[in-house]
VEXDOFI-778157 format. One line per 10 residues: number of its first residue (from 1); for each residue x negated, y negated, z of N, C-alpha, C. Coordinates in steps of 0.05 Angstrom, whole numbers. Each point is the difference from the previous one (the first is absolute). Layout:
// VEXDOFI-778157
NUM = X:Y:Z:X:Y:Z:X:Y:Z  ...
END
This chain:
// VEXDOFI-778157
1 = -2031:-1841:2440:0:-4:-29:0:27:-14  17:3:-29:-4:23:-12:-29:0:-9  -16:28:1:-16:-4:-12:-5:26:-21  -24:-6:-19:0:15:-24:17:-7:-20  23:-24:6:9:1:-26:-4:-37:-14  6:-2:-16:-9:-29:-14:34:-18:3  -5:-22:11:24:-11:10:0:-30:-12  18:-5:-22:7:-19:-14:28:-22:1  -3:-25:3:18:-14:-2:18:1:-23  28:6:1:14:8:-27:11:-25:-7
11 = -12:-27:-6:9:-17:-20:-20:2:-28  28:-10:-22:-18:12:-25:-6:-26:-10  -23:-1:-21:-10:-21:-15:16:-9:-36  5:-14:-6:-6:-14:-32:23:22:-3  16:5:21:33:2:-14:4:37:-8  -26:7:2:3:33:-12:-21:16:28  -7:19:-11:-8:27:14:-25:-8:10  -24:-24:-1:-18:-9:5:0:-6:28  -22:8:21:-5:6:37:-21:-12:-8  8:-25:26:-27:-26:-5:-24:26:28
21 = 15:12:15:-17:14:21:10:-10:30  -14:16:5:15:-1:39:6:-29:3  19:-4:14:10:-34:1:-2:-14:-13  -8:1:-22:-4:-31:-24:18:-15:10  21:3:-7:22:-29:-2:10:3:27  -5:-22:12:25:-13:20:3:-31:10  -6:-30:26:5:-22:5:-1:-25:-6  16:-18:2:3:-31:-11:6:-13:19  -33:-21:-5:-2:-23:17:-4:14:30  -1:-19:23:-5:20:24:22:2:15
31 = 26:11:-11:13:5:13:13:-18:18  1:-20:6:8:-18:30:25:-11:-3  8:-5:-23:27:-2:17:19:0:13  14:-14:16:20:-5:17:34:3:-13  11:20:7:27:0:-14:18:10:26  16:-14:27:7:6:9:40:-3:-4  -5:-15:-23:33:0:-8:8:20:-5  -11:31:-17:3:16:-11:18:14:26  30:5:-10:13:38:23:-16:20:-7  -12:21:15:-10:29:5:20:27:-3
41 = -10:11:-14:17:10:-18:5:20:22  23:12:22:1:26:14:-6:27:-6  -4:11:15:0:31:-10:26:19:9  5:19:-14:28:9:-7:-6:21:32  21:8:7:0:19:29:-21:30:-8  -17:2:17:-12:23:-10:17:33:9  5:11:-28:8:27:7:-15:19:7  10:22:12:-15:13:14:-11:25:-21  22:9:-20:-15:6:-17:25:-11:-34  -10:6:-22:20:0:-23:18:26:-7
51 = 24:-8:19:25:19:-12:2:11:-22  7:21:-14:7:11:-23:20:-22:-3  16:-8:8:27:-18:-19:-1:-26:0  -27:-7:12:-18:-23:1:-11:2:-27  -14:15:-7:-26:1:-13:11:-10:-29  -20:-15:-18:8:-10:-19:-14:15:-27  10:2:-23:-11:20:-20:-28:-26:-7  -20:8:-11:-12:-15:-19:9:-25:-22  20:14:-11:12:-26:-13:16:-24:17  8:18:17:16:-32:22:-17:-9:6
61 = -20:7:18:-28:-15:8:-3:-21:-31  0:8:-20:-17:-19:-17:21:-20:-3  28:6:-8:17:-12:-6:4:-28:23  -6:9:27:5:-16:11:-25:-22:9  -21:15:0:-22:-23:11:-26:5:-19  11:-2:-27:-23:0:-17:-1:-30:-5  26:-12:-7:8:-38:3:-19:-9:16  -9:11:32:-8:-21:23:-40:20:-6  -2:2:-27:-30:5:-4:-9:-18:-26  -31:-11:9:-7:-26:-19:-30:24:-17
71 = 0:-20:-16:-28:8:-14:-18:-34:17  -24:11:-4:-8:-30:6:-28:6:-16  -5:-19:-19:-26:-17:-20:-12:-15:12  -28:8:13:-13:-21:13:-25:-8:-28  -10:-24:2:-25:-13:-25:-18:4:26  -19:14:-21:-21:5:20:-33:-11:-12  -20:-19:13:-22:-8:-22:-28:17:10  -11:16:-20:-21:13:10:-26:-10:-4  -19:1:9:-28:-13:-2:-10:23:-25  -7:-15:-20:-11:27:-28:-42:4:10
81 = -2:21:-1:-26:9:13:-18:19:-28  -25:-15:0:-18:18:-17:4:20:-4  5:18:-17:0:27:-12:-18:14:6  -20:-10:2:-29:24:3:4:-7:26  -20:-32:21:1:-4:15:23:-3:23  13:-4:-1:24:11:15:2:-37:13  -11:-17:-5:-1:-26:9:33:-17:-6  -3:-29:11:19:-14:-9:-2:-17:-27  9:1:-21:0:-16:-19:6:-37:-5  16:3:18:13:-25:-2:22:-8:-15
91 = 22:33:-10:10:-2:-16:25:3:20  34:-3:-9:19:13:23:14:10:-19  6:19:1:22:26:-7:29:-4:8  25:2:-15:26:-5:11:10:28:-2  17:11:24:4:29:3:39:-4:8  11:17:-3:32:2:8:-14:24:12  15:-9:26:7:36:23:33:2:3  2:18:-8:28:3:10:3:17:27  20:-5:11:19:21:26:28:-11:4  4:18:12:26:-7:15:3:-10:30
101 = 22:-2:3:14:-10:16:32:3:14  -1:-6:21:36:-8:4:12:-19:12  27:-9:-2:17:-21:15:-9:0:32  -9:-9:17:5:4:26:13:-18:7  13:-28:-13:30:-16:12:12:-10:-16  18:-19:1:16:-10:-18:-12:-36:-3  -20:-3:17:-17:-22:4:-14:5:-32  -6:20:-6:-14:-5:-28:-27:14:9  -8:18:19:-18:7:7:-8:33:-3  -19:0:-15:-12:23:-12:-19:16:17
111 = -1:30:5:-14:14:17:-21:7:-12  -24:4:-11:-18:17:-20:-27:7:24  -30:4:-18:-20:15:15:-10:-28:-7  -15:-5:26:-24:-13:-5:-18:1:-28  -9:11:-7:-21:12:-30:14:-9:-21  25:1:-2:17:-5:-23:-11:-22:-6  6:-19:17:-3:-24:-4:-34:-25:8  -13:18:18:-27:-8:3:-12:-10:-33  -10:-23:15:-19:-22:-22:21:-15:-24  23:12:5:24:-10:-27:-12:-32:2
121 = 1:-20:-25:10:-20:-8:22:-5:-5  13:10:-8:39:-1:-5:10:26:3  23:0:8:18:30:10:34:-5:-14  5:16:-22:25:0:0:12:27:6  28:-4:16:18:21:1:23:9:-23  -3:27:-4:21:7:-21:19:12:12  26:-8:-2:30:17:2:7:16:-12  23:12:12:18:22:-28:18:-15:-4  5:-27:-10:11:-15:-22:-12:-20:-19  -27:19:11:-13:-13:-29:-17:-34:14
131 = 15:-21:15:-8:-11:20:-37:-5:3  -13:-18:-4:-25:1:-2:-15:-24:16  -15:-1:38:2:-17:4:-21:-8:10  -14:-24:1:-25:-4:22:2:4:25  -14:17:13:-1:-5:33:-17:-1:10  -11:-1:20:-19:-15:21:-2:22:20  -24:-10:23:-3:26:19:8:-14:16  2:9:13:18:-19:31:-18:10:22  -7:28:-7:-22:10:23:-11:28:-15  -33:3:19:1:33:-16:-17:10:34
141 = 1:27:-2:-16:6:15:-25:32:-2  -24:-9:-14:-20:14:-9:3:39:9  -1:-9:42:-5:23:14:16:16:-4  31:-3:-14:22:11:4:-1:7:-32  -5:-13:-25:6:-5:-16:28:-6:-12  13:-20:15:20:-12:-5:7:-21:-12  11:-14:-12:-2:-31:-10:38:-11:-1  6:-25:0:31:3:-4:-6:-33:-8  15:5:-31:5:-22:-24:35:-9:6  -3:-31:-14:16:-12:-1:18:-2:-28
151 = 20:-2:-3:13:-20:-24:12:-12:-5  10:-17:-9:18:-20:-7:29:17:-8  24:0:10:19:9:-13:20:6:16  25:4:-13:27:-1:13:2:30:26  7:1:16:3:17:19:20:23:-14  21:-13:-12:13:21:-19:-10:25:-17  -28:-12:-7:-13:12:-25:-18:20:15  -1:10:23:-24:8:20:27:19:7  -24:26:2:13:28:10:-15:14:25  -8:-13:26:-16:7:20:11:32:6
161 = -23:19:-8:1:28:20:2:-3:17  22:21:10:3:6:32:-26:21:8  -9:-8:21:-20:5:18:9:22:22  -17:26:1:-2:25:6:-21:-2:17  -2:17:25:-11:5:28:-27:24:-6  -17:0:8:-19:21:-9:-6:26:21  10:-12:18:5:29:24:21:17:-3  15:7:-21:19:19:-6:-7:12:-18  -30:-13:-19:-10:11:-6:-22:29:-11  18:16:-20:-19:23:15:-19:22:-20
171 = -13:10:-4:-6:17:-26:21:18:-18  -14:-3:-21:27:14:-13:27:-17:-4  8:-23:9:18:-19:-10:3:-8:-26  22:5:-16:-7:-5:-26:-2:-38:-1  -17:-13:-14:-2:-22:-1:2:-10:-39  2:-22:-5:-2:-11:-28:-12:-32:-6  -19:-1:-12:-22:-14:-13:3:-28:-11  4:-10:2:11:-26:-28:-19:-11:1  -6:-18:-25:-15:-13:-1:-7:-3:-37  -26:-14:-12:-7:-5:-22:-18:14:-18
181 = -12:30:10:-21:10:-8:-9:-15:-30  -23:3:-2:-16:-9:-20:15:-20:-25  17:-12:8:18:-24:-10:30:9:2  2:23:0:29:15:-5:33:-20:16  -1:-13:-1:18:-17:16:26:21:11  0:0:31:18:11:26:1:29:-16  -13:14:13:4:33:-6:-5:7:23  13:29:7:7:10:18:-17:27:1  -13:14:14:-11:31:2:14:10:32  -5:19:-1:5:13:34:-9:19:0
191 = 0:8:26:-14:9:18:3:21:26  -17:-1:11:1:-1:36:-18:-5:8  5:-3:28:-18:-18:23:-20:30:0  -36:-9:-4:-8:30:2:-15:2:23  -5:-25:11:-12:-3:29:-5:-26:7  1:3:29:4:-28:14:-38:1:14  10:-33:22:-27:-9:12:-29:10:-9  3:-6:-32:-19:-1:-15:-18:-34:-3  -22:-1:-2:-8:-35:3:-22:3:-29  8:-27:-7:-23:-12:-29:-14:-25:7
201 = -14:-5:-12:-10:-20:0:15:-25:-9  -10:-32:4:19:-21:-5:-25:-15:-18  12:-12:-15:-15:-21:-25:-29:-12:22  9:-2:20:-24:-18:12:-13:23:16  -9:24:-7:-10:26:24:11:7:24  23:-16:7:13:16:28:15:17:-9  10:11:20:21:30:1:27:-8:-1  10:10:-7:35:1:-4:3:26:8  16:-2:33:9:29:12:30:11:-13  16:25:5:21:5:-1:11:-7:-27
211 = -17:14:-18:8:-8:-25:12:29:-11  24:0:-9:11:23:-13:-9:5:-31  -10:26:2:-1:12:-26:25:18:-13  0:-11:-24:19:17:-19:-13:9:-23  17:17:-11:-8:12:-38:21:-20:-11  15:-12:5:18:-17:-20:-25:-5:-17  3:3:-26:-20:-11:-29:-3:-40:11  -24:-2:8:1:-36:0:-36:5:-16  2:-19:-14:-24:-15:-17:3:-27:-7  -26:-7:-16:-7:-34:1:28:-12:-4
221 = 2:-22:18:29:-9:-8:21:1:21  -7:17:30:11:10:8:6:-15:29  -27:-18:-11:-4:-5:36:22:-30:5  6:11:26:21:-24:9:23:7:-8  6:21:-6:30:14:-7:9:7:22  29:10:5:9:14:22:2:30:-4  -13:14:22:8:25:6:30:5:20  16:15:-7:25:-5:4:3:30:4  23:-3:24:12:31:7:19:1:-4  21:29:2:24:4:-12:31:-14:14
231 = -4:-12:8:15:-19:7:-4:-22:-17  -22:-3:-8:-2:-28:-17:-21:-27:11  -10:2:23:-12:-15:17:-24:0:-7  -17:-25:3:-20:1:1:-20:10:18  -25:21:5:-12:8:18:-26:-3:2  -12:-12:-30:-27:-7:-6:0:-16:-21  -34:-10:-4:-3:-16:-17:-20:13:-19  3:12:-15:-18:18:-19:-34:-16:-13  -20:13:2:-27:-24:12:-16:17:-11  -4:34:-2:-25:8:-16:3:19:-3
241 = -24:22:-22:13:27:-3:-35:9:4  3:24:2:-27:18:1:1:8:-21  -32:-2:-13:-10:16:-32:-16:17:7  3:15:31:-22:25:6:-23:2:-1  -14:10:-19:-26:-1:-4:-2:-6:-39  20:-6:-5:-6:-7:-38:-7:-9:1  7:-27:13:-2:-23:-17:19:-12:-17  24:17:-7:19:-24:-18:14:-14:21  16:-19:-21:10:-18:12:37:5:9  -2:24:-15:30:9:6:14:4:18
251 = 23:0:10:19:34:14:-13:20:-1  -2:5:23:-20:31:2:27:16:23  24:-12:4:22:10:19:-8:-8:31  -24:-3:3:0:-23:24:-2:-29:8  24:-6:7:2:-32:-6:4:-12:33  -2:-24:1:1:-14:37:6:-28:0  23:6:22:18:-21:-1:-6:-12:30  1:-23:2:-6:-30:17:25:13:25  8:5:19:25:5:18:6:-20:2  35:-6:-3:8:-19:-1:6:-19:36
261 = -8:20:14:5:-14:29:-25:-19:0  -23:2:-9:-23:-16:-3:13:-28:-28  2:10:-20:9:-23:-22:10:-18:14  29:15:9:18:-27:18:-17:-11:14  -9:12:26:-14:-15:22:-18:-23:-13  -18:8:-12:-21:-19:-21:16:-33:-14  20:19:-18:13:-15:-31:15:-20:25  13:-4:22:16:-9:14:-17:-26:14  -31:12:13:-16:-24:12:-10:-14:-24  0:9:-29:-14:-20:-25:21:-16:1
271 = 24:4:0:26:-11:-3:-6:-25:19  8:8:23:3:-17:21:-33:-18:6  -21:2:-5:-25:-17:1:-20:2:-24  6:12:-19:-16:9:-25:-34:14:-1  4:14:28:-16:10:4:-5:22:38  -20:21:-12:5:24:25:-25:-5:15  -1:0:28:-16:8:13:-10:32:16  -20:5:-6:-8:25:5:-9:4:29  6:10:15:-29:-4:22:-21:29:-7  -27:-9:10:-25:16:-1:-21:1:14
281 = 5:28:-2:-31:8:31:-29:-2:-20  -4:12:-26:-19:-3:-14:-13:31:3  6:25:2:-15:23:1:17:14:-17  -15:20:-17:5:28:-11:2:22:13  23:17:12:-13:22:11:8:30:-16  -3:21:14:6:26:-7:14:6:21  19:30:-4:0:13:34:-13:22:-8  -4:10:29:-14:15:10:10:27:-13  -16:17:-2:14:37:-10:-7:15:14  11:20:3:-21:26:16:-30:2:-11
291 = 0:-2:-31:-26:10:-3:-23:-21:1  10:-26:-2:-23:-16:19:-2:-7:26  19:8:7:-1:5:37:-17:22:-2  1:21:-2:-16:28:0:-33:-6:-7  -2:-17:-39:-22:-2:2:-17:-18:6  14:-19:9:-21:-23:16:1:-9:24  15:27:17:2:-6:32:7:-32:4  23:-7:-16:6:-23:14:12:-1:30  3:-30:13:11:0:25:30:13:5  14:-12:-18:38:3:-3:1:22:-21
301 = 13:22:4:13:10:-34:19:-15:-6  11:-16:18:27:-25:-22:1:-32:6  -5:-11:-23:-5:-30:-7:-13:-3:-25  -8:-27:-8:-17:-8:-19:-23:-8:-5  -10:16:-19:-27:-5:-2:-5:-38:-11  -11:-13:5:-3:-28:-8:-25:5:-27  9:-2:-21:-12:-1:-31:-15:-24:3  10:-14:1:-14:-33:-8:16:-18:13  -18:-18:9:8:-30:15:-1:-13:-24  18:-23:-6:-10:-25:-18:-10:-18:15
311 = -16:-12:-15:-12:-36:-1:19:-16:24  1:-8:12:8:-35:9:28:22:15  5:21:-5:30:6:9:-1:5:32  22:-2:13:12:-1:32:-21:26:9  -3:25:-23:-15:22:15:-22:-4:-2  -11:-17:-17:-26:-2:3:-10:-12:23  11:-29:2:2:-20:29:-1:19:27  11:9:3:6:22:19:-25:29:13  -13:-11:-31:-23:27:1:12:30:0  16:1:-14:11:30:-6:-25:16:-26
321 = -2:19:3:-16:7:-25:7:25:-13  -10:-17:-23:2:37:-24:-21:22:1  17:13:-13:-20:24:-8:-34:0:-16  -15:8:8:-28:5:-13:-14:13:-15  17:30:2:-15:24:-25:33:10:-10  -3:-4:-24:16:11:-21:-1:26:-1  21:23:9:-1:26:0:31:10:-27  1:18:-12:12:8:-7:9:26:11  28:8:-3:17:18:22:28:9:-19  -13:24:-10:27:13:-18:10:-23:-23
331 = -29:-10:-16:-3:-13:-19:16:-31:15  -5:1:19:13:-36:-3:-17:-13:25  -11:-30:-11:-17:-5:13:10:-28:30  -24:13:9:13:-17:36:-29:-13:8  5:-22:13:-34:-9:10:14:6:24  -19:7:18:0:3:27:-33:-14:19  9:10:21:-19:-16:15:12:-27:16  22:-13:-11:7:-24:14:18:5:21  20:-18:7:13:-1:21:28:18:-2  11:0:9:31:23:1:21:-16:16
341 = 13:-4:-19:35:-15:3:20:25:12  1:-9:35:21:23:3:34:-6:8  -6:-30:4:29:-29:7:-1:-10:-6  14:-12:-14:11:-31:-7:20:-11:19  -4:-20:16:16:-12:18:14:16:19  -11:19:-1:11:21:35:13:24:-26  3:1:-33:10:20:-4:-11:15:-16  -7:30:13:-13:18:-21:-3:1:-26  -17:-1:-18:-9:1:-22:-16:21:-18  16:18:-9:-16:26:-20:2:-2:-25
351 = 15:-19:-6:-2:-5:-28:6:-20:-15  -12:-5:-22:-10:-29:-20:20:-9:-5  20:9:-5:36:-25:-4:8:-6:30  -2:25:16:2:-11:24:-8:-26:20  -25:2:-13:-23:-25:16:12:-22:-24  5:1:-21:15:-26:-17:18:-11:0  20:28:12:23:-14:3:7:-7:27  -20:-2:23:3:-15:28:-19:-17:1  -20:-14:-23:-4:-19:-8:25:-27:-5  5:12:-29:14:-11:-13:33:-8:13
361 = 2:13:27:14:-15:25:-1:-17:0  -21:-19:6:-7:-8:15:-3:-36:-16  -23:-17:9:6:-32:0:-32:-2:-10  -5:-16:-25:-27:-14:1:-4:-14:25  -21:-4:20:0:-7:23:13:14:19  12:25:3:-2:8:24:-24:25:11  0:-10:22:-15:17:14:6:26:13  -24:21:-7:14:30:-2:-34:15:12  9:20:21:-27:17:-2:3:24:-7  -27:8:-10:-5:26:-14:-21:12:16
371 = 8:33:7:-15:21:9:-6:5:-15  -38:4:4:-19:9:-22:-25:20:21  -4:23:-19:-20:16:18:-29:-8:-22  -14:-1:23:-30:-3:-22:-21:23:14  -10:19:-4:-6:21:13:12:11:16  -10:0:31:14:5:26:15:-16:10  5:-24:-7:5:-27:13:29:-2:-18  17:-7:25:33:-15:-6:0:-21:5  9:-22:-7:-3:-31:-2:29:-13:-20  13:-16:22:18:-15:-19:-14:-22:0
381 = 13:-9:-31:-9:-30:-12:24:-13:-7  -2:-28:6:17:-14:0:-2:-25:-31  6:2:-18:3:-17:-22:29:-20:-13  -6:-18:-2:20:-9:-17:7:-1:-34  23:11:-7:-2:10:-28:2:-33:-17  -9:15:-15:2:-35:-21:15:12:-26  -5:-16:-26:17:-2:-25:-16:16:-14  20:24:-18:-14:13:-26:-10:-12:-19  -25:2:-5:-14:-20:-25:10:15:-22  -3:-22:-20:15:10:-30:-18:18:-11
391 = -27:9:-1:-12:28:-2:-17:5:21  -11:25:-1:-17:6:23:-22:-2:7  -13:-18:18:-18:-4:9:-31:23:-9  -26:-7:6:-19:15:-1:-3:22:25  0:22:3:1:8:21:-36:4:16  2:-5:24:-31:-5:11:-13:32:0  -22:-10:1:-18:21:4:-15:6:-25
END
């Protein structure tokens, strides 16, 4: 996770410059739908990189796939709370969040963020012909912050983006923005890619790995837009921006986009069952550094320190344990004392996307062991992973 800086969901409120705050707006209903009629929209051949006589100016980019970008109005009802006391009144508040969005088929099926649309009562999508329509969620998914809306309407009238590969992806790529900032309907900023396998947080406290950062200008309004490279393709799904240490709610030139090899993967299983399964071990960890190898004579200098077990999860069952004394180490803090993650299923593990993303391999219900050192002692454990809960558990201890 970035840290030190303040990390906000960029959908905007009541149509103007108003930040309800980190994730306010996003899901409708629980998601479950079944839509297996829907075609899956392909992805275009991935290039290896964008040719000069490839590359498209900024205005072709808009010219051409500003059409296959929506605004989307979700009605949102808030519980109104004492002024002094901070209690519930009994009163409800009616709120407009706006964001964006895009075509992902000619089915009538809309790509946006999760948040956009969380707690909506009604959701309409806006066109660039003006076009104004009700849609529905068909599926969302919290961990990812993904969601993908429905509409009613002719396949003609639908302009699906072509879909862009994220491993040709590289820093310094010039990229371009679309989307609704603070009501502004389909505007365009650009950019470049200013760094990759960066991770944020998701509406429900999990991590979102492999998230690209850019300076393209994105603010409230923003989220569920496409980030787009010079070819024209889509490569992300634009989801939050950093306010540093201000506090505003603005463009501060660091903005972070959803990778689109995750969207698809996700937006594709909502499609096909209206809903994602996660699998989960249930622990927090760290890796290891030289300078807590050095200062706390651990066993391994490389693996993971285990932060926290949760409640009821596969690591807990298992008796894996966390850390005990909270140390700080070049201002960033680590519990230590618990157990040390040095495999996951026979394969080395030094670091935190690493151990997630040979997780996230893997099957709710399959069985996997993990090498863990607990003082002097090596010991594999044998657990079965289960389902990501929709927030995170209490962690023991």
């Amino acid at each position: 996770m970035l840290k030190g800086a303040g990390l906000l969901g960029v959908a905007a409120a009541g149509g103007a410059a108003a930040l309800l705050g980190a994730w306010l707006v996003g899901g409708l209903g629980n998601g479950t739908t079944t839509v297996p009629q829907y075609v899956l929209q392909p992805a275009t051949p991935p290039p290896s990189s964008v040719a000069e006589s490839h590359a498209m100016s900024i205005g072709q980019i808009y010219e051409r796939d500003a059409p296959g970008v929506v605004q989307i109005t979700a009605k949102v009802f808030t519980e109104d709370r004492d002024p002094i006391f901070g209690t519930p009144n009994g009163f409800l508040s009616e709120e407009k969040a706006l964001g964006s969005g895009f075509v992902f088929s000619k089915a009538g099926l809309i790509v946006t963020n999760y948040h956009v649309v969380e707690h909506a009562s009604s959701i309409r999508v806006s066109f660039s012909n003006n076009d104004s329509l009700v849609a529905r969620v068909v599926g969302s998914d919290p961990s990812t912050d993904v969601a993908v809306l429905k509409v009613g309407t002719k396949s003609r009238a639908l302009r699906p983006l072509p879909i862009g590969f994220c491993e040709a992806v590289r820093v310094g790529d010039a990229v371009v923005a679309l989307g609704n900032p603070v009501g502004s309907s389909r505007t365009a900023t650009s950019g470049i890619v200013s760094a990759l396998q960066r991770r944020i947080q998701a509406p429900k406290a999990q991590t979102i790995d492999h998230i690209m950062q850019t300076d393209a200008a994105i603010n409230p309004g923003n989220s569920g837009g496409p980030l787009i490279d010079a070819s024209g393709a889509v490569i992300g799904v634009n989801a939050a921006i950093s306010t540093g240490n201000t506090g505003e709610s603005g463009s501060v030139g660091i903005g972070f986009a959803i990778p689109i090899n995750t969207v698809t993967n996700v937006a594709n299983q909502l499609i096909r069952t209206g809903k994602v399964v996660h699998p989960y071990i249930g622990v927090s960890v760290a890796a290891i550094t030289p300078e807590l190898y050095n200062l706390y004579g651990l066993a391994v200098s490389h693996g993971l320190l285990v932060q926290n077990v949760y409640e009821g999860s596969p690591a807990a069952h298992a008796g894996i344990r966390g850390g005990t004394v909270d140390q700080i180490v070049e201002g960033e803090s680590y519990m230590v004392g618990g157990d040390i993650i040095t495999s996951f299923d026979g394969v080395p593990v030094n670091s935190e996307t690493r151990f997630r993303d040979l997780i996230a391999s893997k099957r709710p219900g399959d069985t996997v062991v993990v090498e863990i050192h607990r003082g002097k002692t090596t010991s594999s454990v044998e657990l079965k992973l289960g389902r990501l809960p929709v927030t995170t558990p209490p962690s023991l201890g």
